[in-house]
C-alpha positions, 0 to 999 in steps of 0.5 A: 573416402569422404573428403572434407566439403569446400566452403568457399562457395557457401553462401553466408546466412540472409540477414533478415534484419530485426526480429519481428515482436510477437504483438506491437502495444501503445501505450499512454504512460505514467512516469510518476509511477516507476516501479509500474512502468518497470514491471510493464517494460520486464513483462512486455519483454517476456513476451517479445512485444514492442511498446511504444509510447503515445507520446512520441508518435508524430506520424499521421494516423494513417501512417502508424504501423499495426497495432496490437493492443493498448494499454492506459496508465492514466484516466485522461487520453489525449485527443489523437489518443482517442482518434486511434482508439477507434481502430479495433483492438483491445485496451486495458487501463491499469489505475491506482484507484477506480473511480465511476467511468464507462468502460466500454470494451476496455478493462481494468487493473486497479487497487482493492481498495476494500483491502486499503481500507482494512489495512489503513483501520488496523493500522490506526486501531492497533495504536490506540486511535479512536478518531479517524478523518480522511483528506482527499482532493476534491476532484478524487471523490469517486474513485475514493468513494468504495475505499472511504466507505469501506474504512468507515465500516472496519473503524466502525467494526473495531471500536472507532469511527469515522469523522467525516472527510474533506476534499479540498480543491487546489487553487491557481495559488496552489496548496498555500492560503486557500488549501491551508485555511480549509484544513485548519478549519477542518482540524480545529472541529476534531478531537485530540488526538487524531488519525488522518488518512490522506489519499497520497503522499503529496497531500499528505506531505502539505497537511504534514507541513500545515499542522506544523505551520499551525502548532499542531505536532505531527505525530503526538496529536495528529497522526498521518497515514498516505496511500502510495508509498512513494519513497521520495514523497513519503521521505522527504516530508516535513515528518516522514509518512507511513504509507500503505504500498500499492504494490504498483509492479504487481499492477503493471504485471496483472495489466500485462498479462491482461491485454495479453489474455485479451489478444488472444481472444480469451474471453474477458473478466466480468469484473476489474482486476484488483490487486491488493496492497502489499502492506503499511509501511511505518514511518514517523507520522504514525509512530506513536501510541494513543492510550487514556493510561500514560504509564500503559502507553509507555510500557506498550511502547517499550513492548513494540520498540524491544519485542525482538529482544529478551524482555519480559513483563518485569521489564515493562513493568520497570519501565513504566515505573509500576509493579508488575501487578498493577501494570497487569491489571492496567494494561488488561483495562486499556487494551484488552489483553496482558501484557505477554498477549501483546508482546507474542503479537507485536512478535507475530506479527514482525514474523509475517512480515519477514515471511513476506517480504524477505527470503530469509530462512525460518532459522535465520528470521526466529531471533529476529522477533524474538525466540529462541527454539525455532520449534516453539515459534512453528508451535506458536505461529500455526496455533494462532495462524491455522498454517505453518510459517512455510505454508502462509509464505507460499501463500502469500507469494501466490495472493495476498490476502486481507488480514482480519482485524485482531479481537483486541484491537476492538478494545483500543480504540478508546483512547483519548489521550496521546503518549508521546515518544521519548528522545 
């Protein structure tokens, strides 16, 4: 009969004490950019790598332990980080924006900027604006430079234009008289009503705070569009900023997975990873709409404030105090289309954004922009779309994609004249 085992001798399990990571990373980070940070933090955990920032290493060179890999959230190493740079191992930088540089044997994650660019001209060109200028820092030009040309062409493309741009240099006295004068300067040479799209939220939160200084409303005649959509920035400036989402998580994922290629000895990209944006994000700055008819701009403003609820065209002819022949033929003549034409695309488009950026059922997101049957907004959606709704969200979840400029759009850029919004 087998008897039970005695256990008093055993011998308890070898502590082996931490697990050894698969790869160890330095890393010369970038804190201004949490949601970047984060997602490089959750990706290294996948893979059981220990990161380690350049910062708080203190030990001599010789004295560092292997490292594996290195990755750069910032343009401009430090001196000891260059003197660990000569050891042999792969590097990738991850940058919001890509300017000229020589990288060697190190790659790159960066923004696709022909993509900001497109967004940002649909962004203006959807509103009426004709007139664009872009405000950047003087030292940012290069990296600058693909996104401003590319701009330049969609306004071009959609029936706008392109004023010009304006790299202001920031003094020992920071962004108050020398900053101030250029842009007043600047702003006193161009149209009303105007578009400006700056190259961040802080500047442009400062030319927010200047155009009020000056009288100059923000955004009835200057319009104010951001790249980078930091949420604190961005909602603390002196009129809230529309800004265009980065998708900076996206990036930190992409650079991750990159060096991780690399230390593998895969073979690297013959090109910079782009990531696209993820969208605009419309605040106040942006929030209103430029048209040369101000009874058309009132009955678009209503279409665009009530599309998720059952209006027609009786109730924006009612609004703008027309009939509703004379609105018809008014609002073909300013914007290019009727007036249910803009109201299914104001619709559709609220559609693909909750398509991307939310997990809610078709059921559950057909009321919110507006519908009734379900059916009839599939019918709709893969009429103007080429897909089904579940087809462009899966798609969206692997890639974005640019989305093409709308015809009509061409045909608004010809306002000159601002309708405000109504308390």
């Amino acid at each position: 009969m087998a008897t039970k085992q005695s256990t008093k001798h055993r011998k308890p399990p070898k502590f082996t004490g931490k697990k050894k990571p698969h790869k160890r990373v330095l890393i010369a980070s970038n804190w201004q950019y949490p949601e970047l940070m984060q997602a490089i933090l959750d990706r290294a955990a996948d893979l059981e790598w220990e990161i380690i920032d350049e910062r708080f290493v203190h030990m001599p060179n010789a004295q560092l332990p292997q490292l594996d890999g290195m990755l750069s959230c910032q343009l401009e190493l430090t001196e000891r980080t260059h003197r660990l740079r000569k050891k042999i191992f792969p590097m990738v930088y991850t940058l919001p924006l890509l300017p000229k540089m020589d990288i060697g044997n190190e790659h790159v994650v960066t923004s696709d900027a022909k993509v900001i660019a497109s967004m940002a001209a649909t962004h203006f060109l959807e509103r009426g604006f004709k007139d664009v200028g872009f405000l950047h820092i003087h030292s940012d030009f290069e990296a600058l430079r693909t996104c401003m040309d590319a701009f330049g062409r969609e306004l071009l493309d959609g029936g706008g234009r392109l004023l010009g741009h304006l790299g202001v240099r920031i003094h020992q006295s920071g962004w108050r008289d020398p900053f101030q004068e250029a842009i007043v300067n600047w702003l006193n040479k161009m149209p009303r009503p105007l578009g400006i799209i700056a190259s961040g939220d802080i500047i442009g939160g400062h030319l927010v705070g200047v155009c009020q200084a000056n009288g100059l409303a923000v955004p009835e005649e200057i319009a104010v569009l951001t790249i980078g959509n930091k949420h604190p920035w961005c909602d603390m400036s002196p009129c809230p900023l529309s800004s265009i989402d980065l998708d900076p998580a996206a990036r930190g994922r992409a650079a991750v997975d990159l060096l991780n290629r690399l230390m593998q000895s895969e073979r690297p990209p013959n090109a910079p990873v782009r990531i696209p944006p993820a969208r605009v994000v419309t605040r106040k700055s942006t929030d209103i709409i430029a048209a040369a008819d101000l009874e058309v701009a009132k009955a678009l403003r209503f279409l665009w404030e009530h599309y998720e609820q059952q209006i027609n065209v009786d109730d924006a002819a009612r609004e703008a105090g027309l009939s509703r022949s004379t609105l018809e033929r008014r609002f073909r003549r300013a914007i290019g289309h009727s007036v249910n034409e803009e109201l299914l695309r104001k619709r559709l488009e609220h559609c693909r954004e909750l398509l991307r950026t939310t997990d809610l059922s078709f059921v559950a997101i057909t009321p919110r922009v507006g519908f009734l049957s379900k059916t009839y907004l599939h019918r709709i959606f893969l009429k103007h779309h080429g897909c089904t709704p579940q087809q462009y969200r899966k798609h969206k979840q692997q890639e974005r994609v640019k989305e093409p400029v709308s015809p009509h759009i061409a045909r608004m850029g010809n306002a000159l004249v601002t309708a405000s919004r109504e308390p």
